[in-house]
GUNU-838545 format. One record per residue (C-alpha): residue in three letters; x, y, z. Coordinates in pm, whole numbers, always signed. Each point is the difference from the previous one (the first is absolute). Example, Ala and Ser with C-alpha at 12.3 -4.5 7.8 and 13.67 -1.06 7.14 Angstrom:
<sites>
+------+--------+--------+--------+
| code |   east |  north |     up |
+------+--------+--------+--------+
|  Ala |  +1230 |   -450 |   +780 |
|  Ser |   +137 |   +344 |    -66 |
+------+--------+--------+--------+
</sites>
This chain:
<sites>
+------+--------+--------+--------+
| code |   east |  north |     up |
+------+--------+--------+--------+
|  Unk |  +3236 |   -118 |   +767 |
|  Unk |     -6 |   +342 |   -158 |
|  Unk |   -347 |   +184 |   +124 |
|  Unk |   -132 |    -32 |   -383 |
|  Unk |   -148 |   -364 |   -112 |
|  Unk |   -162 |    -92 |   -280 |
|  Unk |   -161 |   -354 |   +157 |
|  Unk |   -243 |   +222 |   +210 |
|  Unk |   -102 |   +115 |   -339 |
|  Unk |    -52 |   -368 |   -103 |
|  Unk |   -197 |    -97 |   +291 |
|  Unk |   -207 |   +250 |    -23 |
|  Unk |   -100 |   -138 |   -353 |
|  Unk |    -77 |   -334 |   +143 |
|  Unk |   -197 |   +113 |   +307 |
|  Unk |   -182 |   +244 |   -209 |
|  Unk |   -122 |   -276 |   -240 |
|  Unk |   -122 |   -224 |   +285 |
|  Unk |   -222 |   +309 |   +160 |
|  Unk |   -149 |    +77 |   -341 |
|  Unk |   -105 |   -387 |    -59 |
|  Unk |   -147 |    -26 |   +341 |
|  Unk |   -177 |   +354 |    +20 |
|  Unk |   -148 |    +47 |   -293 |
|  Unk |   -305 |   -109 |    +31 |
|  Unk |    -75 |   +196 |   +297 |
|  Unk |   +140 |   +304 |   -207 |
|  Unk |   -250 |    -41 |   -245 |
|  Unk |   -280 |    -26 |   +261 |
|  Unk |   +118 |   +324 |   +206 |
|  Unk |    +61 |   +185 |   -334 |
|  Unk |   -396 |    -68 |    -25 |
|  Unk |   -101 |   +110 |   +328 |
|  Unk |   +199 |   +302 |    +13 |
|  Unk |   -105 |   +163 |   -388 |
|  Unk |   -227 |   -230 |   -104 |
|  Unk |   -390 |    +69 |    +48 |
|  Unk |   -330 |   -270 |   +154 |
|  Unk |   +276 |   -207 |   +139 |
|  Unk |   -106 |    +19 |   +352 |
|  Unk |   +186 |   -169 |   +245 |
|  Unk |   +327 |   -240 |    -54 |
|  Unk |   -199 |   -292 |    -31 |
|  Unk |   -246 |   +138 |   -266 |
|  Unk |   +267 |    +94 |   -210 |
|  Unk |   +164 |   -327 |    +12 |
|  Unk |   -313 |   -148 |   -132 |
|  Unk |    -42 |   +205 |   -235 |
|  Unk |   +323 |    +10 |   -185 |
|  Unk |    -43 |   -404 |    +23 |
|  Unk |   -295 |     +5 |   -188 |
|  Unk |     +5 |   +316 |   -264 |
|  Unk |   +413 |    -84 |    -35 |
|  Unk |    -94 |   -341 |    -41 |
|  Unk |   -287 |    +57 |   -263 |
|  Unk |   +211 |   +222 |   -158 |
|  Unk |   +290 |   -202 |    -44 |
|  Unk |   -201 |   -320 |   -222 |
|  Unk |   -292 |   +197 |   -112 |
|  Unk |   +118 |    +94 |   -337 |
|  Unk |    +32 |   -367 |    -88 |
|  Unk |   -403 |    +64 |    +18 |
|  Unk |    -86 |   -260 |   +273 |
|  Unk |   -252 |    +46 |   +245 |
|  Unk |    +89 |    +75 |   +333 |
|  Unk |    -88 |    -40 |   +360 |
|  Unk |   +161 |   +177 |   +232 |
|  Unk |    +98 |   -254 |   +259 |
|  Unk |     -2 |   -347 |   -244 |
|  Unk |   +224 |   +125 |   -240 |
|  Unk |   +296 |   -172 |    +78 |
|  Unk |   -162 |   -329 |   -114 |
|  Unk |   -208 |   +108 |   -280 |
|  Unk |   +211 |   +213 |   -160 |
|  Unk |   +301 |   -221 |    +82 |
|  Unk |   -153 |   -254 |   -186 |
|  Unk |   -103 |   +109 |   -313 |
|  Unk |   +327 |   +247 |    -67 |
|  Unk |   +168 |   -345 |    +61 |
|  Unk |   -220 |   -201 |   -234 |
|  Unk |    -32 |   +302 |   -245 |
|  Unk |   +412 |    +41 |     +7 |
|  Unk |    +82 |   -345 |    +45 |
|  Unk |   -201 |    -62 |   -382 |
|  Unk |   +162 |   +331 |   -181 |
|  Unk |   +284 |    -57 |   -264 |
|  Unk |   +380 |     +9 |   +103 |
|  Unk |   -141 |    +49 |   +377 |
|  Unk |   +119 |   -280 |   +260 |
|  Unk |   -205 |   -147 |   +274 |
|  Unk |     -1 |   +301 |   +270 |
|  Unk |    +21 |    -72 |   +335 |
|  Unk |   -313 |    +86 |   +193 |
|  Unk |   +144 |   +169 |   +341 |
|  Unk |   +120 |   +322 |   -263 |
|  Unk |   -376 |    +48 |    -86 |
|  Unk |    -96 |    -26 |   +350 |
|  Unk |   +298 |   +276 |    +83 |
|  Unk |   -103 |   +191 |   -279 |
|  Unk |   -388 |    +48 |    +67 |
|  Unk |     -8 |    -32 |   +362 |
|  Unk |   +275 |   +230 |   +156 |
|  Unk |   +117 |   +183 |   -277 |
|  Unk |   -127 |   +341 |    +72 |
|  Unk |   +206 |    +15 |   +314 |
|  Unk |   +320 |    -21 |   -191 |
|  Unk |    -87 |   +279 |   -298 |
|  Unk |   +341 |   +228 |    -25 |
|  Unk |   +209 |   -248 |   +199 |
|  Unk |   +221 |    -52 |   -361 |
|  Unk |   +128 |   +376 |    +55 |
|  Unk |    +53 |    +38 |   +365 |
|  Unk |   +197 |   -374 |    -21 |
|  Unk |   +251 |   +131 |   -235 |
|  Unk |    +21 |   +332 |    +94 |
|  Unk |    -77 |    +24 |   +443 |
|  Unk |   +314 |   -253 |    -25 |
|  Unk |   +214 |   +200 |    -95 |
|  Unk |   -171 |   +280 |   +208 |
|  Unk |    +66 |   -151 |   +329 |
|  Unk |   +349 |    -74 |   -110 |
|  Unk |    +49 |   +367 |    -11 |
|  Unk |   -156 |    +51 |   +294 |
|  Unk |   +163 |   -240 |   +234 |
|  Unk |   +331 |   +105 |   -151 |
|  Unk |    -24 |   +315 |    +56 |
|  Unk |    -91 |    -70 |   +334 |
|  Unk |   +254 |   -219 |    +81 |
|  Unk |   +303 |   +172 |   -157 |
|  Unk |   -144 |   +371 |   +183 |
|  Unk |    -51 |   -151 |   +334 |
|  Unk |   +378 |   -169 |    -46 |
|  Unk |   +164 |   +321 |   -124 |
|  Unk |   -163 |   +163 |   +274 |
|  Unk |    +75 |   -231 |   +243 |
|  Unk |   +382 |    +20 |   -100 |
|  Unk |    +19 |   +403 |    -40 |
|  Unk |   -108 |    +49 |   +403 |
|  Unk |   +297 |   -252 |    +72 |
|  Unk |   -274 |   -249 |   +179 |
|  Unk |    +49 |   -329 |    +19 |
|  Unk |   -381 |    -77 |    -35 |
|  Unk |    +25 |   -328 |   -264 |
|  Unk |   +249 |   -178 |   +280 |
|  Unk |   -146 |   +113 |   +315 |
|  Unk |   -342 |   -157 |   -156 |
|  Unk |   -110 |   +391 |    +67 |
|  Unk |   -184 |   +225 |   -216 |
|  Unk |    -46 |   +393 |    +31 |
|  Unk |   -352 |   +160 |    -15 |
|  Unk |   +140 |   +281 |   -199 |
|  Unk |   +183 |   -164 |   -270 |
|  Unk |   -284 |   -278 |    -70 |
|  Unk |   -280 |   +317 |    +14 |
|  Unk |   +219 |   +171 |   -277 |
|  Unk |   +114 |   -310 |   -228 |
|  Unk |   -392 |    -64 |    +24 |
|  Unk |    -94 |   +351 |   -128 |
|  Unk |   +284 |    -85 |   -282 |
|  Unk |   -175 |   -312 |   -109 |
|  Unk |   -329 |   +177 |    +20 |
|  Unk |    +80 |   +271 |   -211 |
|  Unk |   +200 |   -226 |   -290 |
|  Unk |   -316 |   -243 |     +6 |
|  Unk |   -244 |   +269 |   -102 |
|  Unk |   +248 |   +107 |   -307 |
|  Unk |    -31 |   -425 |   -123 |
|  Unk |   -343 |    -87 |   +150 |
|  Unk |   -211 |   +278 |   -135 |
|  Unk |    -46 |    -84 |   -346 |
|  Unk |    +20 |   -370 |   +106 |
|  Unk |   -285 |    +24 |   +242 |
|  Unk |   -230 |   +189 |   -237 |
|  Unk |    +43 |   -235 |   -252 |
|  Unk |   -114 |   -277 |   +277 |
|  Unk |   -295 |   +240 |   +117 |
|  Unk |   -147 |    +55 |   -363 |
|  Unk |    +44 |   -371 |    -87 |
|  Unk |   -152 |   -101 |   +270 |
|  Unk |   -319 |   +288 |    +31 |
|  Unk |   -105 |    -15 |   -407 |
|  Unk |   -222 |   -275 |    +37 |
|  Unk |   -211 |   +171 |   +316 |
|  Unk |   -341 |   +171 |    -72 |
|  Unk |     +7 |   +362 |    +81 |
|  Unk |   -260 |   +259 |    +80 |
|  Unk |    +26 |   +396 |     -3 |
|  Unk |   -289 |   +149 |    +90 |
|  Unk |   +137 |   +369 |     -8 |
|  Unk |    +42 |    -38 |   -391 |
|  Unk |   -320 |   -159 |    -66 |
|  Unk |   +152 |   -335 |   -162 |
|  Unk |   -155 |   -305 |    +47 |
|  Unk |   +164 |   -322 |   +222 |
|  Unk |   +174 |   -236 |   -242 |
|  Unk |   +254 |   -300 |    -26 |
|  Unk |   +209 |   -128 |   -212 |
|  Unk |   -231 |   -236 |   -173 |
|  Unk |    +13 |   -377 |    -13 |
|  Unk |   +257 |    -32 |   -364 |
|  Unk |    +28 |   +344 |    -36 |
|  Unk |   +358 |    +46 |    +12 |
|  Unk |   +141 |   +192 |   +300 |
|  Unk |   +160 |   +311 |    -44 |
|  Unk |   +401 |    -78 |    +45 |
|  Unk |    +83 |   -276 |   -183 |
|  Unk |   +276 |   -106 |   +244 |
|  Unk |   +269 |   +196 |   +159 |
|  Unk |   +178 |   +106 |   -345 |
|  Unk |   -266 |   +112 |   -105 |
|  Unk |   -123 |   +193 |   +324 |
|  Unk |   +355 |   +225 |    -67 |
|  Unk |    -77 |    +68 |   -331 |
|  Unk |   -351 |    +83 |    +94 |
|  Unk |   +113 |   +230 |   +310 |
|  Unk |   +291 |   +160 |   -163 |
|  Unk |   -180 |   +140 |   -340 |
|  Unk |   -315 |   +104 |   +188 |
|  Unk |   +149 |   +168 |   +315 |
|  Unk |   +358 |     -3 |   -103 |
|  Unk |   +283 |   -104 |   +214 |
|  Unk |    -71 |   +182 |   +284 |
|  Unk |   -338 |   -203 |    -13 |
|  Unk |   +247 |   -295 |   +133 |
|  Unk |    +55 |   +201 |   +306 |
|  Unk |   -354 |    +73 |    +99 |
|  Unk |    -40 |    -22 |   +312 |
|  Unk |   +386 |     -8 |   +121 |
|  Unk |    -68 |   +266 |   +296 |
|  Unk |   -242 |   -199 |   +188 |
|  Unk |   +247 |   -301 |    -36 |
|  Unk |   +251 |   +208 |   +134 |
|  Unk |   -225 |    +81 |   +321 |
|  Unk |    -67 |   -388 |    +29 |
|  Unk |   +356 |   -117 |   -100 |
|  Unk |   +234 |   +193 |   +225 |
|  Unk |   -219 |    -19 |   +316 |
|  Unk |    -90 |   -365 |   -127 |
|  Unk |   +404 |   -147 |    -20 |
|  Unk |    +64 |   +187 |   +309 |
|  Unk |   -279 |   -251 |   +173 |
|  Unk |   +146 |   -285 |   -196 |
|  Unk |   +348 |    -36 |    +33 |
|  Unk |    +61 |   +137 |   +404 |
|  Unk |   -250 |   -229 |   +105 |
|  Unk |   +122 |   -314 |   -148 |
|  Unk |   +378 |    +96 |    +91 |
|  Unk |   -115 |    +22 |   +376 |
|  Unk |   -231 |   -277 |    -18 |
|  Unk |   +247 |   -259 |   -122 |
|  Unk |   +212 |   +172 |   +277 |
|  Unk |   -255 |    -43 |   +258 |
|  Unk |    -71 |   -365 |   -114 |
|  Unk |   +365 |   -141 |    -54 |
|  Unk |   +178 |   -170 |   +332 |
|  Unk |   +319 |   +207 |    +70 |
|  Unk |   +171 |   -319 |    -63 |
|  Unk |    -91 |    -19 |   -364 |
|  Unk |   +247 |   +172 |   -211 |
|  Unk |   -352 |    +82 |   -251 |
|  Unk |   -359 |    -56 |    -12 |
|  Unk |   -136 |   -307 |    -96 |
|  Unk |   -248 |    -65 |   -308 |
|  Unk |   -278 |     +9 |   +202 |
|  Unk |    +79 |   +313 |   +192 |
|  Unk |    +75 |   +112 |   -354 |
|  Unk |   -368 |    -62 |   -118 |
|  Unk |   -177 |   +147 |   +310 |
|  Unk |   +233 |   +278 |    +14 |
|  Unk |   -137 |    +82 |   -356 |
|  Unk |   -359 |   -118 |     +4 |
|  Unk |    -41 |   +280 |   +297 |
|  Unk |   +178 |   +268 |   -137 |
|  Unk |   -180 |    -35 |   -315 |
|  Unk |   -324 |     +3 |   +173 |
|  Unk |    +96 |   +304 |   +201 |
|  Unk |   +132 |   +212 |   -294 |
|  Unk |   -315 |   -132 |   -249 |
|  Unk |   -201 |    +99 |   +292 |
|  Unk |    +91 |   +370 |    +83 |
|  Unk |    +42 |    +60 |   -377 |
|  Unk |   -367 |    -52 |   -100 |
|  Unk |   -136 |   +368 |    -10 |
|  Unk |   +265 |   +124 |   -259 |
|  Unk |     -1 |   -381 |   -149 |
|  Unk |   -382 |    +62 |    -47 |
|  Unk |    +71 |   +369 |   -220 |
|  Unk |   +276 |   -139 |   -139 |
|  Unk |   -195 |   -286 |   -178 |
|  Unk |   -322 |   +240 |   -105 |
|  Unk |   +274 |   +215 |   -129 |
|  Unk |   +162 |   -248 |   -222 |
|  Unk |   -261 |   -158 |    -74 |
|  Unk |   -171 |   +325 |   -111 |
|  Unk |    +53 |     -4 |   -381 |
|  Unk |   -181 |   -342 |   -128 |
|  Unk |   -323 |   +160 |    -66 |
|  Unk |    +28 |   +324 |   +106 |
|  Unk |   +208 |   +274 |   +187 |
|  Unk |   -178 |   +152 |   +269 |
|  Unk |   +298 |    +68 |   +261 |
|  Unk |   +210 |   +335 |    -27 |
|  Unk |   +237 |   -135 |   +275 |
|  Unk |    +43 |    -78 |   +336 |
|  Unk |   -155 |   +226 |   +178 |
|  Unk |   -298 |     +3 |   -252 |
|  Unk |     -5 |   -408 |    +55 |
|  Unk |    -37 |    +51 |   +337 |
|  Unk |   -277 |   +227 |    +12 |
|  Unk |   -176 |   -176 |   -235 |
|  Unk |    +16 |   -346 |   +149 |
|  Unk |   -102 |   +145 |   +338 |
|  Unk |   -326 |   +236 |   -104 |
|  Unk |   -109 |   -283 |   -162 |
|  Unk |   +109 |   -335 |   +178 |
|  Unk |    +96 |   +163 |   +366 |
|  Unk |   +302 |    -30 |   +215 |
|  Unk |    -23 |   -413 |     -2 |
|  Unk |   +115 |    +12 |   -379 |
|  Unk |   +326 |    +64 |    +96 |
|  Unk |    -35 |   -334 |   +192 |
|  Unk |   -146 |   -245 |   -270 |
|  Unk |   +191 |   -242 |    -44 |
|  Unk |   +206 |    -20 |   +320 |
|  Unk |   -101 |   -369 |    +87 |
|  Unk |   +148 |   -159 |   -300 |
|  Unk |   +295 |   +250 |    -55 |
|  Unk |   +106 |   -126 |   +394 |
|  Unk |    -53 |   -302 |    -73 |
|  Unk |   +159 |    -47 |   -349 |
|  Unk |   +341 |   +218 |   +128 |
|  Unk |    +29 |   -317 |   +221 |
|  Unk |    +62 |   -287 |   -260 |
|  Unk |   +128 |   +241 |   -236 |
|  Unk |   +325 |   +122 |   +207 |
|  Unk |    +29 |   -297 |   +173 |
|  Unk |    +41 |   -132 |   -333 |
|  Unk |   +233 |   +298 |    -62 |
|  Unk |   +249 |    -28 |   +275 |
|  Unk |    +16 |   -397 |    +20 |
|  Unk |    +56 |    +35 |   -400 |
|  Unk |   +261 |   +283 |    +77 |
|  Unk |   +191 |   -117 |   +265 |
|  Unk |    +27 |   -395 |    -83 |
|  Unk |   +110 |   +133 |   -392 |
|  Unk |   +257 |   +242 |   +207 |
|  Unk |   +130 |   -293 |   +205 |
|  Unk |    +49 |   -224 |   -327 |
|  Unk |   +156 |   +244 |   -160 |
|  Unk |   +241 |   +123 |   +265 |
|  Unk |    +61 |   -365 |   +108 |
|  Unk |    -96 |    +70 |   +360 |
|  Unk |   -170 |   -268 |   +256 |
|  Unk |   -224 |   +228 |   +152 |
|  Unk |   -264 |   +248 |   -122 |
|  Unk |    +99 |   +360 |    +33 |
|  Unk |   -192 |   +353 |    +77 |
|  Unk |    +33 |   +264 |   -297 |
+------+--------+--------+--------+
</sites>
C-alpha cells in the first residue's frame, strides 16, 4: 500500500461520531465549570443544569414545574395536551421524559455531531498518513517490525495538532456559545446586575446557523477564530499526549504473538490516553473556553495573556484547574469510544482480522 489512504480518513469519521455521542454530556458540564459562574463543584453543576435545563426546556408550554418531579408531571400533561391537538399522533412518553429531564446536557451536540466527525477524520488522517510517510522516508521498517519511532509519532502528532486547530476552532466555539447562553452571569467590575436567560425568554443563538450568522456580522470572521492561540497551546501539547501514549500502550498490552491489539486493548489503550491528554490540557482548556465563550453577553478578554491574568487576580491559581475531574474522566469514554470506533471501522474497511495501531 502506497503511504497515502483515504480509509484512515473514513475511520476517523466513524470514531469521531461515537466520542461526540458518548462525551457530550460531560462537555457541556466542564464547559460550565470552566467559564461558567455559582457552579461550584462538578456535582453542583450537574444539578443544576438538570433542573434550570430541564425547566427550561418545557416551561414555555406554561406548566408548572418542580425541579426533581418533572419527568412525571410534565410528561404527562405534554402527552395528554399533544396526544388531544389536531393532526398530532399519540406521542410516545419516554421523548418527554428525554426531553425535560436530561436535555440540558446535550445543548450544541447537533453541531459538534456533524461537524467533530468530520474533524477527527482529519485528524486521524493526517496522523496516520504523516506517521506512514515518515515511517517510509527514514527507510524503517516500523509497521512490520510492530515498532514505532519516538520521533516520527512526536512530529506526525504536532501535524495533527496543528491541522485540528485550523477545523476545530470555529467548530468548538460554536459548541462553547451553544452550550454557555443559557448560564447566569455576573460582572461586578461593570456594575451589571446577575441575570439568566429567563424561563420562555428565548435564548440568544437560535441554533448553530444561527450562532454563525450571529458571530460573523457582529465580530466578523475572524470572530470564528477567537480564541485559536490558546487552542493551539492545548492542541499541539494535547495530541502529542494522545496519540504516543496509546501507540505504546497497545504495544505494551498486546502479546508478541498477536500480529495486533485486540478490541479490548483497543478501548483501554484509548480510555487512558484520553484521560492523560484531557488531563494535562486543563489550564489552557480552562482559557480557551472563557475565551470562546467570551462574546455571549459581553467581551471582557483582550487575549491570552489578558485571560490569564484576569482569571487568576480574581479566581487564583486553582482556576486553571476547574474542571480537571470531569475533563479526566470524560477523555476516558470519549477516546475509548474514539479508537475502538477508529480502529474496528479501519479493520472493516481494509478487510483485516485483527485491529491495527495508527
Amino acid at each position: 500500500m502506497g503511504s497515502f489512504q483515504l480509509d484512515d480518513f473514513a475511520a476517523g469519521w466513524i470514531g469521531g461520531a461515537a466520542s461526540v455521542i458518548v462525551g457530550h454530556p460531560l462537555d457541556t458540564v466542564k464547559t460550565r465549570l470552566q467559564a461558567g459562574v455559582n457552579y461550584g463543584n462538578t456535582l453542583s453543576c450537574i444539578r443544576t443544569v438538570y433542573r434550570r435545563e430541564s425547566e427550561w426546556s418545557v416551561a414555555a408550554l406554561g406548566f408548572p414545574l418542580s425541579p426533581w418531579k418533572c419527568g412525571l408531571v410534565v410528561d404527562h400533561r405534554l402527552h395528554s395536551l399533544l396526544a388531544g391537538a389536531p393532526g398530532v399522533q399519540e406521542p410516545p412518553a419516554c421523548a418527554w421524559t428525554f426531553s425535560s429531564e436530561v436535555f440540558g446536557f446535550f445543548k450544541g451536540m447537533s453541531f459538534p455531531l456533524a461537524s467533530i466527525a468530520v474533524y477527527n477524520s482529519v485528524v486521524f488522517g493526517v496522523f496516520s498518513n504523516t506517521q506512514r510517510f515518515l515511517s517510509q522516508h527514514h527507510a524503517r521498517e516500523s509497521e512490520a517490525r510492530g515498532s514505532h519511532s519516538l520521533s516520527d509519532l512526536l512530529l506526525a502528532s504536532m501535524v495533527a495538532g496543528v491541522v485540528s486547530v485550523g477545523l476545530g476552532a470555529p467548530v468548538d466555539l460554536i459548541k462553547i456559545r451553544l452550550q454557555m447562553q443559557t448560564q447566569p452571569f455576573q460582572e461586578g467590575n461593570l456594575g451589571l446586575k446577575p441575570r439568566t436567560v429567563a424561563l420562555g425568554v428565548q435564548p440568544v443563538y437560535q441554533g448553530p446557523v444561527h450562532c454563525i450568522a450571529t458571530i460573523v456580522r457582529t465580530e466578523g470572521l475572524a470572530g470564528m477564530y477567537r480564541g485559536v492561540g490558546a487552542m493551539l497551546l492545548r492542541d499541539v501539547p494535547g495530541y502529542c499526549l494522545y496519540f504516543i501514549p496509546y501507540v505504546f500502550l497497545n504495544d505494551w498490552i498486546t502479546p508478541e504473538a498477536c500480529t495486533g491489539p485486540s478490541p479490548c486493548a483497543v478501548w483501554l489503550a484509548g480510555g487512558l490516553a484520553g484521560a492523560i491528554s484531557w488531563g494535562t490540557a486543563t489550564p489552557m482548556d480552562v482559557v480557551k473556553s472563557r475565551l470562546q465563550a467570551d462574546g455571549v453577553y459581553l467581551n471582557k478578554y483582550k487575549g491570552i495573556l489578558d485571560c490569564i491574568s484576569q482569571s487568576y487576580r480574581k479566581e487564583g491559581l486553582k482556576v486553571f484547574f476547574r474542571g480537571i475531574t470531569v475533563n479526566t474522566v470524560r477523555g476516558f469514554p470519549m477516546s475509548a469510544a474514539m479508537f475502538l470506533g477508529y480502529e474496528l471501522s479501519l479493520q472493516a474497511l481494509r478487510g483485516d482480522h485483527t485491529v491495527t495501531s495508527p
